[in-house]
N, C-alpha and C positions, 0 to 999 in steps of 0.2 A: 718204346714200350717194354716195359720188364714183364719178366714170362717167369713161372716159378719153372722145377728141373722137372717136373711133368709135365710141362703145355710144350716147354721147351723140346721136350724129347719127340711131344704130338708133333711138333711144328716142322721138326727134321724128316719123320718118317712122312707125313704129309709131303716134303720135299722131293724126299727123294721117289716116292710113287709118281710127283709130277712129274719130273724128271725122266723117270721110266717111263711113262704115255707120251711125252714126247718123243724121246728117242724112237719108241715102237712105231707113230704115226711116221716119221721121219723115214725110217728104216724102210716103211711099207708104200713111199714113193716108187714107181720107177723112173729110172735114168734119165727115159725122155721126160715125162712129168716135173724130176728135177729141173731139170735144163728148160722146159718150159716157165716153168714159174719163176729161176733167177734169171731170166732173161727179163722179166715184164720190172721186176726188181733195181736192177741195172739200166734198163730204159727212163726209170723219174729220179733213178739215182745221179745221171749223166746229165739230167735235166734240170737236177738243181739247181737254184738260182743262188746259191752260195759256192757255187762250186763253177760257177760260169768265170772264176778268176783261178789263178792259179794258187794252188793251195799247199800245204806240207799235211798230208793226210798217213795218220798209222792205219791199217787195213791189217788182213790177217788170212790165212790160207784156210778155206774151207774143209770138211771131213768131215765124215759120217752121215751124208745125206743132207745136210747144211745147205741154204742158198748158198750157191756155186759164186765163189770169187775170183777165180782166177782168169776171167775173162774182163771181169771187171776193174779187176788191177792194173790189167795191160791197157785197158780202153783209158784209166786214167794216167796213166806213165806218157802213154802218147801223147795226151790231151797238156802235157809239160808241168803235171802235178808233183812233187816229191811225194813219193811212197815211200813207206817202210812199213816194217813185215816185225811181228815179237822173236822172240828168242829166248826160250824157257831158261831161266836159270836150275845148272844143273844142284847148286848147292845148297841156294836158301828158296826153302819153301812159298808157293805163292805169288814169285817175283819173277819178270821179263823184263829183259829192255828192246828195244826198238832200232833194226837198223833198213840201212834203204839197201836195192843193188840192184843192178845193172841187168841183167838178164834172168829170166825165172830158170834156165838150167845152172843159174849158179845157185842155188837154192839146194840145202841136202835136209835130208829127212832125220827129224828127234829121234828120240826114245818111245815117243807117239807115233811113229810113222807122217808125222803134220812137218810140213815142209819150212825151211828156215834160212835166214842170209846168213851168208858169212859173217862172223865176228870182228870186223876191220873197225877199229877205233874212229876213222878220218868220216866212217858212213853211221855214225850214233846218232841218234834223235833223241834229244832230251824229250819227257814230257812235256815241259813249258814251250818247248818250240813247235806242239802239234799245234794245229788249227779246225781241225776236223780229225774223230776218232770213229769208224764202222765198228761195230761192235756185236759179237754174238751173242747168241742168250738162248735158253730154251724154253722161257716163256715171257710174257709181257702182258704189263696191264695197261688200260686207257690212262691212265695217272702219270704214266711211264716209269712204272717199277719193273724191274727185270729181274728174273732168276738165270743164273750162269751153272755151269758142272759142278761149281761147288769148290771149285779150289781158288777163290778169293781173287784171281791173277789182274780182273778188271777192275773190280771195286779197289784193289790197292791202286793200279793204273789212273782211274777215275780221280781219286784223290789230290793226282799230283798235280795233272794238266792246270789249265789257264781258265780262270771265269768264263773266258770269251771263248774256250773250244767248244763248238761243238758235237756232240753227242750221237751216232745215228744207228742203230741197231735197225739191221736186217733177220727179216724174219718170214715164216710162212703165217697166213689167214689162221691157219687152226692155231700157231701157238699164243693167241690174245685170251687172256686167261685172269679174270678181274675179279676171284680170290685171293690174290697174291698179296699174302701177309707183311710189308717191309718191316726189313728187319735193320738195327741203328748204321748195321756197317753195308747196307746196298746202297749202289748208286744209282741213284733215277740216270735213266736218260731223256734228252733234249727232243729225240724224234725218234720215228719208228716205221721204217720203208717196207712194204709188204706185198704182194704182186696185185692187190687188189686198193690199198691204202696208201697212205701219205700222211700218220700222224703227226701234229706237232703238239708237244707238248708246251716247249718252252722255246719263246723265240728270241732268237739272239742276232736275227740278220737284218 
């Protein structure tokens, strides 16, 4: 859909107001409430029936009030999945790559304070080699369109993977939000795990 540089401009400041209501609702969990609700999240997560094999799954470290992942990371490490964790590129804008590792204390913290593996060449995950990608978002529609912070890092990611990855953005009940204008460069996701839901959008299994 082409926008002229005023609907365009509507459609950013509309963004970024979603964007702030969620973060505020986010914000105004508490700790247990967090931890309650990524628990119930984690429980159809672990249940999937795509994930009942072992898989090479990219995942990512939660923050700022986010369904809690790091419980669910380890729940799938054990379970003998290959995880890997992003890793922001300090230089070109928009872009991560993906590495796995061994223990969550070998993890050090960005320029975000968001936690990250070591850069060891032997532990790289190609896109092509994911099979399942968790993915954040701060809001989502029944269609499964997502809106992210705004710094491209998943839609360029989305691009790269395999027909056959799929897709699973975690999220709370309030951020289902079925205004969401897609725009040419979002990338739908495949499903949508919610402590109350279990959207599929698109089935791949």
């Amino acid at each position: 859909m082409r926008y002229s540089k005023t609907a365009k401009e509507i459609e950013k400041a509309r963004r970024r107001a979603l964007r702030q209501e969620m973060r505020d609702k986010r914000h105004s969990l508490t700790p247990d409430e967090v931890q309650r609700l990524s628990q119930a999240v984690h429980a159809t997560l672990l249940a999937h029936p795509y994930l009942q094999a072992e898989r090479t799954i990219a995942s990512y470290m939660s923050f700022a009030g986010e369904i809690g992942t790091q419980s669910i990371n380890q729940a799938l490490k054990e379970r003998g999945h290959e995880l890997c964790l992003p890793v922001i590129s300090e230089t070109e804008k928009g872009l991560m790559d993906f590495f796995t590792y061994d223990q969550e204390e070998d993890l050090i913290a960005n320029r975000y304070q968001i936690l990250e593996p070591q850069v060891i060449e032997a532990n790289y995950v190609a896109p092509e080699e994911m099979e399942v990608v968790l993915v954040p978002l701060v809001a989502f529609s029944l269609k499964g369109d997502r809106i992210g912070m705004g710094g491209g890092y998943y839609d360029r990611l989305l691009k790269k993977i395999s027909l056959n990855c799929l897709t699973i953005g975690l999220a709370y009940d309030f951020q289902c939000c079925n205004d969401i204008n897609s725009q040419s460069w979002d990338m739908p996701l495949d499903e949508v795990i919610t402590p109350t839901q279990h959207h599929v959008f698109t089935k791949k299994y």
